[in-house]
ROVO-840311 format. One line per 3 residues: number of its first residue (from 1); their letters; for each residue x, y, z of C-alpha. Coordinates in Angstrom, 2 decimals. Layout:
BEGIN
NUM	A	X,Y,Z | ...
***
This chain:
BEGIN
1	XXX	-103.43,-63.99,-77.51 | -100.69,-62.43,-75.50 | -101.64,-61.39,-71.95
4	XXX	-99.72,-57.80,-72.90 | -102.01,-57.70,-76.01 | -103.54,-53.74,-75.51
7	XXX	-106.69,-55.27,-76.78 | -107.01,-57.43,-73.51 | -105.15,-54.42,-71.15
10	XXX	-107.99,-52.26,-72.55 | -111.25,-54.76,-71.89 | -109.47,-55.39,-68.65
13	XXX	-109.53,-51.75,-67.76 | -113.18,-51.16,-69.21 | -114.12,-54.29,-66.22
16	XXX	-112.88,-52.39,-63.95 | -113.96,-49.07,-63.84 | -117.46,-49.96,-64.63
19	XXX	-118.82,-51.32,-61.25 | -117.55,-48.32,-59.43 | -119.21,-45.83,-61.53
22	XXX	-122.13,-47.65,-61.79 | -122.87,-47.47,-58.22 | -121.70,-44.03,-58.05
25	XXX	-124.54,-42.73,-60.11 | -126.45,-45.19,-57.70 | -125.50,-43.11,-54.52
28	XXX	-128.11,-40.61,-55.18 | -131.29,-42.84,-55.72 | -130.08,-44.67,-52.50
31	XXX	-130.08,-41.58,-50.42 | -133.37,-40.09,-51.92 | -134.87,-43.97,-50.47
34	XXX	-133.47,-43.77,-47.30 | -134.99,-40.17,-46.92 | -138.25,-41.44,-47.68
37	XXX	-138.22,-44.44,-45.70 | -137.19,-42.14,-42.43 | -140.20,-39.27,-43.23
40	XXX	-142.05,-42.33,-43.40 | -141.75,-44.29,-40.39 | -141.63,-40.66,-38.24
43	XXX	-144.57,-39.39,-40.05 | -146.36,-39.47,-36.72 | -144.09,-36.66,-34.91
46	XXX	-144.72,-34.14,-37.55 | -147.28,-31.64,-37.17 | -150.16,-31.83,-39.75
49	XXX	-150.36,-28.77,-41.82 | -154.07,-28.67,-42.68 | -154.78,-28.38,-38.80
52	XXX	-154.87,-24.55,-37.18 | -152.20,-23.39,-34.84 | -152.84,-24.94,-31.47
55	XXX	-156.49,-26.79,-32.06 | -156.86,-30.24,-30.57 | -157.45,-33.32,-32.62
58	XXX	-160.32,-35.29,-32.37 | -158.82,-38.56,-32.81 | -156.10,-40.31,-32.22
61	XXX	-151.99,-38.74,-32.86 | -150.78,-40.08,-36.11 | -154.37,-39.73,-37.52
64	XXX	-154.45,-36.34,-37.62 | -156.47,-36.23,-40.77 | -159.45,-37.78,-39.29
67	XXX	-162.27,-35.76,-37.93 | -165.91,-36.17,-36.76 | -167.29,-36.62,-40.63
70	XXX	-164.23,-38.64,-41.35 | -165.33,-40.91,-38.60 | -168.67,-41.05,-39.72
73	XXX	-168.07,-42.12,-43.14 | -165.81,-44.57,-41.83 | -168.67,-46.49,-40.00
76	XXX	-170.59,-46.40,-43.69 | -170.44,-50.35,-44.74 | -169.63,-51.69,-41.04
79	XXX	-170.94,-53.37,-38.53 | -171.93,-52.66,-34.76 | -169.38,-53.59,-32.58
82	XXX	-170.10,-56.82,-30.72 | -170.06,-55.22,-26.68 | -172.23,-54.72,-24.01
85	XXX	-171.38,-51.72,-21.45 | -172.65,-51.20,-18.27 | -171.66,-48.55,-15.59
88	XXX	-171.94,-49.26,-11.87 | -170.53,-48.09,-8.38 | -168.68,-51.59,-7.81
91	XXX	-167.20,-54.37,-10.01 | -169.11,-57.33,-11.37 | -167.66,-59.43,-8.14
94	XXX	-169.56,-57.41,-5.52 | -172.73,-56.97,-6.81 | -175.85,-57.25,-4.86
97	XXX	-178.20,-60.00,-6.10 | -180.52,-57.85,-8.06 | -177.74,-56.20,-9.99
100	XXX	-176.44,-59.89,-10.59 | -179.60,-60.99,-11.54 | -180.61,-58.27,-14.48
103	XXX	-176.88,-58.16,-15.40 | -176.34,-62.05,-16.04 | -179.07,-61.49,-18.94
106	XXX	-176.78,-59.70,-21.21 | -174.27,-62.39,-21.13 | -176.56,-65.22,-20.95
109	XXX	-178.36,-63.54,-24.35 | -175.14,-62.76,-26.23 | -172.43,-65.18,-25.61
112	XXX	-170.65,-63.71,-28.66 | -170.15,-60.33,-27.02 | -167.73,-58.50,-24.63
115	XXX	-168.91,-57.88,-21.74 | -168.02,-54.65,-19.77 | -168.19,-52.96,-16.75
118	XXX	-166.69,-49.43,-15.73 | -167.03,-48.88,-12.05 | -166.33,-45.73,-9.59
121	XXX	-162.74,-47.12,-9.19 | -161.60,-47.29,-13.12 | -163.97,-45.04,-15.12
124	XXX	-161.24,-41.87,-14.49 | -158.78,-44.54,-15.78 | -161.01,-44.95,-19.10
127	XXX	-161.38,-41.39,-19.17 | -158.16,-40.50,-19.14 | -157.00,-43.48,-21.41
130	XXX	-159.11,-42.71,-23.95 | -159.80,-38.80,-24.25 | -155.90,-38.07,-22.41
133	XXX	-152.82,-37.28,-25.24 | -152.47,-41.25,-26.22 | -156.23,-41.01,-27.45
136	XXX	-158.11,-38.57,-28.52 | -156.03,-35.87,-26.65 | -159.17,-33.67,-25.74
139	XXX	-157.97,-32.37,-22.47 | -161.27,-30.32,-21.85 | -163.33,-33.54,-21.80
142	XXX	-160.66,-34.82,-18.85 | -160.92,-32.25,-17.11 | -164.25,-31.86,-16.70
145	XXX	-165.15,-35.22,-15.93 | -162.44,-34.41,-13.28 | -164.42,-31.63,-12.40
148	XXX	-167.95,-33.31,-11.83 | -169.06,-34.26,-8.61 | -172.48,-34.86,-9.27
151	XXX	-172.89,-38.76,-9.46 | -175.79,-38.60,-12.47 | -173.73,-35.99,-14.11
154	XXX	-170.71,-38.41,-14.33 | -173.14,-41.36,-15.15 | -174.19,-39.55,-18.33
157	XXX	-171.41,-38.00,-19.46 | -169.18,-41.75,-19.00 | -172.12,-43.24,-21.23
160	XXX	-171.66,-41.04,-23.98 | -168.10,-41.05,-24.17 | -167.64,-45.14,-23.68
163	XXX	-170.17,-45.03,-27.35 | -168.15,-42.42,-28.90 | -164.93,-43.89,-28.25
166	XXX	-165.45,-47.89,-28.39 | -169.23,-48.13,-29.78 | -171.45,-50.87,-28.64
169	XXX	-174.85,-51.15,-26.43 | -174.99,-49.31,-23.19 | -177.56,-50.07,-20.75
172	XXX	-177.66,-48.84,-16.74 | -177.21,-51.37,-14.21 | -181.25,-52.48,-13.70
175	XXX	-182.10,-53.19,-17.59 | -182.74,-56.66,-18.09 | -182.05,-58.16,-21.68
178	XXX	-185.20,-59.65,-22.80 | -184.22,-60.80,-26.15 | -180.73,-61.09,-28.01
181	XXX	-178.95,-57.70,-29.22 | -179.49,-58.60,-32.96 | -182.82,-58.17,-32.58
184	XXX	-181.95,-54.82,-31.41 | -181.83,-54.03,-35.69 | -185.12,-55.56,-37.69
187	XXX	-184.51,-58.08,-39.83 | -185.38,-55.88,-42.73 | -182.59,-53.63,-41.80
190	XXX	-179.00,-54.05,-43.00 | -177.17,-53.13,-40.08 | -174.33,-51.56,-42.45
193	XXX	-176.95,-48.70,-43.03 | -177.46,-47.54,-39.77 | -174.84,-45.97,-37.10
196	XXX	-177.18,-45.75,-34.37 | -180.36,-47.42,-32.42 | -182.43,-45.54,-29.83
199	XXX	-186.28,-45.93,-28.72 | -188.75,-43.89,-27.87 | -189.34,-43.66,-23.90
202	XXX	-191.75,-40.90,-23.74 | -194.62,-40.04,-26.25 | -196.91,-37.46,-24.28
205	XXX	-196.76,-34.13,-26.64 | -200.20,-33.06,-25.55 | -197.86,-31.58,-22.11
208	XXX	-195.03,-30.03,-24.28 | -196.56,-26.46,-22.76 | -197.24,-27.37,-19.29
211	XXX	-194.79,-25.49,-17.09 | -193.16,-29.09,-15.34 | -193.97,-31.57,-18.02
214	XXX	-193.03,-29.89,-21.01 | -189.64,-30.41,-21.10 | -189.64,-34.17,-20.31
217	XXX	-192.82,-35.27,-22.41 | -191.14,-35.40,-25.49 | -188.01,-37.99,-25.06
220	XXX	-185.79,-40.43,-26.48 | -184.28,-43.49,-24.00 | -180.83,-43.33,-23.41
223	XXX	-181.05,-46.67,-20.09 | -180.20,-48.48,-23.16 | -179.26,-47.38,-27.00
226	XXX	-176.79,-48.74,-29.72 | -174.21,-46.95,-31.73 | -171.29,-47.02,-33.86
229	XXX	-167.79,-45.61,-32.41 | -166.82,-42.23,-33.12 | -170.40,-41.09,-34.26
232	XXX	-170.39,-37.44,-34.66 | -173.58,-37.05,-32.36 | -172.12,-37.98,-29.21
235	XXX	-169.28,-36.12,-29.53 | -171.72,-33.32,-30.16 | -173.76,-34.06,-26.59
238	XXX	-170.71,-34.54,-24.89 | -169.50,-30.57,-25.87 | -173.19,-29.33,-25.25
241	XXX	-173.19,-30.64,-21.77 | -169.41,-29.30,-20.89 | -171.32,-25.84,-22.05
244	XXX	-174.37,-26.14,-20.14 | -171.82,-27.29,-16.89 | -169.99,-23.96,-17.57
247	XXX	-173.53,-21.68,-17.56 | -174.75,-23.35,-14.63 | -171.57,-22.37,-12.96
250	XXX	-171.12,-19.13,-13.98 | -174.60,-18.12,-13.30 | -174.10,-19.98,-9.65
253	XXX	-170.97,-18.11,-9.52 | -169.28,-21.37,-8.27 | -166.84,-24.00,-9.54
256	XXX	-168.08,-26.47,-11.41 | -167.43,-29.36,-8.76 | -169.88,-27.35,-6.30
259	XXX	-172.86,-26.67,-8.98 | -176.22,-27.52,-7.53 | -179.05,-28.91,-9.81
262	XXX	-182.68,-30.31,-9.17 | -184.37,-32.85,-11.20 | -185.42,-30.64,-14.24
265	XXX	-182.12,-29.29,-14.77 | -180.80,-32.64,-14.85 | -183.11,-34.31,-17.34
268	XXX	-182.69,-31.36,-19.77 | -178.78,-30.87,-19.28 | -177.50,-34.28,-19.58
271	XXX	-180.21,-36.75,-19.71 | -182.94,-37.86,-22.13 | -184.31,-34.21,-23.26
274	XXX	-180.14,-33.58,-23.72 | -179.93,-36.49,-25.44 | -183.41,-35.79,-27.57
277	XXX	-182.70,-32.66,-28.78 | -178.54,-33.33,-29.73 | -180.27,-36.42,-31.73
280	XXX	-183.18,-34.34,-33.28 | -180.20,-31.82,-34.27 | -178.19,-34.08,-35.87
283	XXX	-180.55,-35.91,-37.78 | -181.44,-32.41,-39.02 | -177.98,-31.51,-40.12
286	XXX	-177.42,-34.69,-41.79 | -180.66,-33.77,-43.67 | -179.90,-30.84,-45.03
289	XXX	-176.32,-32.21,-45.93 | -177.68,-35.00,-47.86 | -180.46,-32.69,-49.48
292	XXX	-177.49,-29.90,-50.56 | -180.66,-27.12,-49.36 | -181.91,-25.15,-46.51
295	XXX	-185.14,-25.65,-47.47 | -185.63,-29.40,-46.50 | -187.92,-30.96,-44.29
298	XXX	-187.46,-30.35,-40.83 | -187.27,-32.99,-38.40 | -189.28,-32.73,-35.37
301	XXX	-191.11,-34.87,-32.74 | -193.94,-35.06,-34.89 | -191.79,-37.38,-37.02
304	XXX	-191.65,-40.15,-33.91 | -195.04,-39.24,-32.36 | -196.66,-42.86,-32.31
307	XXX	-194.54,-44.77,-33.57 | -196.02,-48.04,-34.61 | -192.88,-49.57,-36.32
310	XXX	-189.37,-48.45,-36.23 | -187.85,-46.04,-38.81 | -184.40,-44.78,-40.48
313	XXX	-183.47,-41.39,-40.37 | -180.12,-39.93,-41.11 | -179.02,-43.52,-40.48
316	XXX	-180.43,-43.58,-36.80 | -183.13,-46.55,-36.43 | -185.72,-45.59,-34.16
319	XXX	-187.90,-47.97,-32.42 | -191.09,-47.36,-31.08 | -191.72,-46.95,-27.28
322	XXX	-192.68,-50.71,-26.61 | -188.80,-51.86,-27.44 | -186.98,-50.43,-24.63
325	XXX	-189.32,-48.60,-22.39 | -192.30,-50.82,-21.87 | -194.78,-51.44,-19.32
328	XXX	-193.97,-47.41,-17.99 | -198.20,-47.19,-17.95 | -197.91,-44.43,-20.43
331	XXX	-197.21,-43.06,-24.07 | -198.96,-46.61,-25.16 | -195.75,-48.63,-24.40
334	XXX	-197.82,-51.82,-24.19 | -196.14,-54.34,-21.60 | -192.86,-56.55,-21.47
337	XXX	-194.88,-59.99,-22.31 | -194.85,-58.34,-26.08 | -192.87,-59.72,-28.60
340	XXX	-191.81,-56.50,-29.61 | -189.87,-55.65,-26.02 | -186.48,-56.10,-25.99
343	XXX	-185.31,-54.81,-22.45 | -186.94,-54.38,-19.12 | -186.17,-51.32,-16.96
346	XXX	-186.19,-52.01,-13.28 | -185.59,-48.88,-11.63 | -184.24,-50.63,-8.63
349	XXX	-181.10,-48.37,-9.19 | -182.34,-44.81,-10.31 | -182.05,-43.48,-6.58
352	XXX	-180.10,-40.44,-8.10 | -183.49,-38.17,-7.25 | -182.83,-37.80,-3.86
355	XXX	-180.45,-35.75,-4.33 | -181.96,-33.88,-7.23 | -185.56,-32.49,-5.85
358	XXX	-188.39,-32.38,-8.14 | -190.70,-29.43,-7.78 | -193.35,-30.19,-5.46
361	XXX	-196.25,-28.21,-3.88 | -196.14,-28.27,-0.22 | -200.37,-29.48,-0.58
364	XXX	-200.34,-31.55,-3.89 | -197.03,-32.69,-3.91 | -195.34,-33.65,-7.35
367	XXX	-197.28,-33.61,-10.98 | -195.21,-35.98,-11.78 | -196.80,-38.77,-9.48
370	XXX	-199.48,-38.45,-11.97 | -197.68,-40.40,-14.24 | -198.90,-38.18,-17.30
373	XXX	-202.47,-39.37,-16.57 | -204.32,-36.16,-18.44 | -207.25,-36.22,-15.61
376	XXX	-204.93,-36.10,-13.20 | -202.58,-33.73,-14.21 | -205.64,-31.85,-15.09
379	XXX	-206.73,-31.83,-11.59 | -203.19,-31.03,-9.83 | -203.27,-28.02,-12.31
382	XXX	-206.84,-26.88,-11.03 | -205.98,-27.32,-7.07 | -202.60,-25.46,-7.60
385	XXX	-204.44,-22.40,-9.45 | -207.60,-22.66,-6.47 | -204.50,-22.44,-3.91
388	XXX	-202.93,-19.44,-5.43 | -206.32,-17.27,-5.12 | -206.39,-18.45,-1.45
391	XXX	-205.67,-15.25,1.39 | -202.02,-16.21,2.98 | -203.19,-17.17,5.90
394	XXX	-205.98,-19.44,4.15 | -202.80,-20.56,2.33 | -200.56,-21.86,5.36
397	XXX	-204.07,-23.31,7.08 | -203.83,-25.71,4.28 | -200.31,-26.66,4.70
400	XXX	-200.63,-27.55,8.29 | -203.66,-29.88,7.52 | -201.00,-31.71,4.74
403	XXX	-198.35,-31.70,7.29 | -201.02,-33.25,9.88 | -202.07,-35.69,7.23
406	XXX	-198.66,-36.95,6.87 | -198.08,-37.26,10.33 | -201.16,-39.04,10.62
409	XXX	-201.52,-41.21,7.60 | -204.56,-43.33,7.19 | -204.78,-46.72,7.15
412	XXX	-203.37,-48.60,4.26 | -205.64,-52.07,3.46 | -203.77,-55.15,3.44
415	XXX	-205.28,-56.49,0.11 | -203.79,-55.56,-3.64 | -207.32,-54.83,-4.61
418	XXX	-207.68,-51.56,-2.12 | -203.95,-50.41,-2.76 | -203.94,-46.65,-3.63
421	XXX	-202.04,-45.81,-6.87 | -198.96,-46.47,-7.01 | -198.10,-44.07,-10.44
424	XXX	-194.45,-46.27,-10.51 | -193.87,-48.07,-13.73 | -192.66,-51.01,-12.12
427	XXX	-196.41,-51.92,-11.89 | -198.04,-52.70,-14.95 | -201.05,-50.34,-15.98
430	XXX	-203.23,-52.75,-16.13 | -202.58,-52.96,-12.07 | -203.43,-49.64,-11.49
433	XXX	-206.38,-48.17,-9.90 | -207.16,-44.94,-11.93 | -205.00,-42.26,-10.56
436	XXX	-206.40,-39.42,-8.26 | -205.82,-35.80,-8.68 | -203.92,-34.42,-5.42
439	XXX	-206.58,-32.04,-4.34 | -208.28,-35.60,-3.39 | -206.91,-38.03,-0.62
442	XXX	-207.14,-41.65,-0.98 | -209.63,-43.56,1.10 | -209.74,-47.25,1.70
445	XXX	-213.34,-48.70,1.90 | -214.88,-48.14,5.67 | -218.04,-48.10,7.50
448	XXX	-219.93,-45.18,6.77 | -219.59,-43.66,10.20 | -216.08,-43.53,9.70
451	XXX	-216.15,-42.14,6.29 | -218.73,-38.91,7.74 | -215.98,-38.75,10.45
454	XXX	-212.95,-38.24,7.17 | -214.71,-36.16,5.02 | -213.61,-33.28,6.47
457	XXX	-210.07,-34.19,4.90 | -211.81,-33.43,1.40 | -212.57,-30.29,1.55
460	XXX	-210.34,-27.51,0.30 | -209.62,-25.10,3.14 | -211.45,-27.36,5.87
463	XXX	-209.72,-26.80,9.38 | -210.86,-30.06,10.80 | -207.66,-32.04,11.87
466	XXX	-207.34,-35.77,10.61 | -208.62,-38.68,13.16 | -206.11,-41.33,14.49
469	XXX	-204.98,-43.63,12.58 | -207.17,-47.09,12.57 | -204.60,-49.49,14.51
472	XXX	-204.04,-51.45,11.24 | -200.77,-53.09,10.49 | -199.20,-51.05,7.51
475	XXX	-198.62,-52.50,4.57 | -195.19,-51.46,2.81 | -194.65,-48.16,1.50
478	XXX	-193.93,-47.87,-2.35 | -190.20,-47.54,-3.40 | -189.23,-44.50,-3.24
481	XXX	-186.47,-45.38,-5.63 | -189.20,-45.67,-8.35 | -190.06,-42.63,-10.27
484	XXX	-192.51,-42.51,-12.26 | -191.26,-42.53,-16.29 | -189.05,-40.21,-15.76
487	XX	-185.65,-41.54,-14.02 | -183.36,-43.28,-16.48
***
């Protein structure tokens, strides 16, 4: 065939026009690609159109979908996180030889976990790492852990925020680990089904009216507990006690930094009756979620009150008292030789009350010394109702005779078996003399003669001053450090 044939000029021709316009109806799809591929990869810098006009996300930018339920459904089907927190005032490097000692037991016990400590020096780093605009961008919750001055405030607010953000076990600084952490879930538990673990620490409901006690008788621990990250619960706590900072200021008409608080304020603001009632809360809501009714059982303290074996509600597994807050003396927690005892609470580091007073009667000093011992409380009751229907000058009479008395202690016997009470829980109950109520004063055994000579310190409004002192060498005074149940 000739090369001018038309039929060849035409298939020629046909060969090359199609490529071009092949590709030209390609142009379009191309683009459209490209576009997508772009939106895509800078999906992160667009503002998400379910969220409100200038509200905060609770998780991380890019995420913006996720929230607190989100989260929580998330954790469904997983796993605790394998690491151990602790909070301290210096790094592991310079600890003091107790610290050393109790801390040593988590690693030794769980060589398969992390192991971490946040100190004075770095926990405002955390803080602002994880809550600042590359985490969770909550600016409040910087800010007010910015705020805070008061060391126990800043020691329970930096707990609940490490579990919320990273999950894991948190236990203070003088917890020994007494057993391994996956014994912190029963064996017939699948961990999967449960976000949290807490334990019981106090189990006295019998006080829940007393004016002092009431508050604190009724209490989960939070020196050690066991969650899942991002559990809407202590998020929750973490807003309530930002709330309860802002009241307290506002009705001290002060900044936050310069808020003062005693004991009572602190246990129910931020510690274990903060944490109790945020958990008993939650549990509830999840209740009446999963039960699509108002009407559904409410869950109170009644549900925990003697708790033999632990139990699962609104996936948080509660142990009973014995697992992490045995050998207190009260609320039956048994001792740490059990098998059932996982931790062991030294106390060696819950100085914080100093700085915090308890209420205490300038006679009978604090209830709390009792160490929710019903006689005695019974008794400190009585002598503070006898002093109020006392004349005002009756009334100061018997403050100078406790003033001498302290001045003028008596002699303290050098043997374990005459100790007076020591109402700390360091000491195991079963070491304990039965407590006295604190219209009574302790009395070693002596000769009769002197005990005719000291009788006058019994009686109530008696205006005989105290004797010397016996020259005795004193034995040591208990810790004041130690507090009887109710530091954590």
């Amino acid at each position: 065939m000739s090369p001018l044939s038309p039929r060849l000029a035409s298939s020629t021709s046909v060969l090359r026009n199609r490529v071009p316009t092949q590709m030209r109806r390609l142009i379009p799809v191309y683009a459209i690609c490209l576009c997508l591929i772009l939106l895509f990869l800078n999906a992160d810098i667009l503002p998400s159109s379910s969220s409100p006009k200038g509200s905060r996300g609770l998780t991380k930018r890019g995420n913006n979908k996720s929230s607190p339920r989100n989260d929580m459904e998330k954790n469904e089907g997983t796993r605790f996180p394998r690491k151990i927190w602790q909070t301290w005032k210096r790094d592991p490097y310079s600890f003091d030889q107790r610290d050393f000692d109790t801390a040593k037991t988590w690693t030794a016990k769980n060589p398969d976990y992390r192991y971490e400590v946040l100190t004075d020096n770095n926990d405002l780093s955390y803080v602002e790492d994880k809550f600042g605009p590359d985490g969770f961008d909550r600016a409040d919750i910087v800010d007010m852990y910015r705020t805070v001055n008061a060391t126990i405030i800043k020691a329970d607010l930096l707990r609940y925020l490490i579990i919320y953000a990273e999950g894991g076990v948190y236990a203070d600084i003088d917890v020994e680990d007494l057993r391994p952490v996956h014994r912190f879930v029963p064996e017939r538990y699948d961990e999967r089904d449960v976000d949290m673990v807490i334990g019981v620490e106090i189990d006295q409901p019998q006080f829940q009216d007393h004016p002092i006690l009431g508050k604190k008788s009724q209490s989960f621990c939070q020196w050690t507990f066991m969650a899942k990250p991002r559990l809407p619960v202590m998020l929750k706590l973490v807003e309530n006690i930002m709330r309860w900072l802002n009241d307290i200021a506002e009705g001290q008409n002060v900044p936050v930094s310069d808020i003062v608080l005693n004991f009572d304020q602190v246990i129910s603001g931020t510690g274990p009756s903060a944490f109790t009632m945020a958990i008993l809360e939650y549990m509830n809501e999840q209740q009446q979620q999963k039960q699509h009714k108002e009407s559904s059982h409410a869950i109170t303290w009644d549900d925990f009150h003697d708790l033999d074996e632990s139990k699962v509600v609104s996936r948080i597994l509660v142990q009973n008292v014995e697992v992490f807050a045995a050998g207190q003396g009260h609320s039956d927690s048994g001792n740490h030789d059990s098998r059932g005892a996982l931790v062991k609470h030294h106390y060696h580091a819950s100085n914080w009350p100093s700085r915090h007073a308890r209420f205490a009667h300038p006679v009978f000093g604090e209830v709390e010394r009792c160490n929710w011992n019903p006689d005695c409380v019974r008794r400190w009751d009585e002598d503070i109702a006898a002093f109020g229907l006392l004349s005002p000058e009756e009334q100061q009479k018997r403050i100078e005779e406790a003033h001498r008395a302290e001045e003028f202690p008596m002699a303290v016997p050098e043997t374990p078996e005459e100790a007076p009470p020591a109402f700390f829980p360091a000491v195991q109950p079963q070491e304990q003399p039965p407590p006295l109520g604190f219209g009574q004063l302790w009395q070693p055994q002596q000769p009769v003669q002197q005990q005719e000579q000291q009788q006058s310190l019994q009686g109530f409004g008696d205006q005989s001053p105290p004797p010397p002192p016996p020259q005795q060498p004193e034995a040591p005074a208990p810790d004041p450090n130690a507090f009887g149940g109710f530091v954590l």
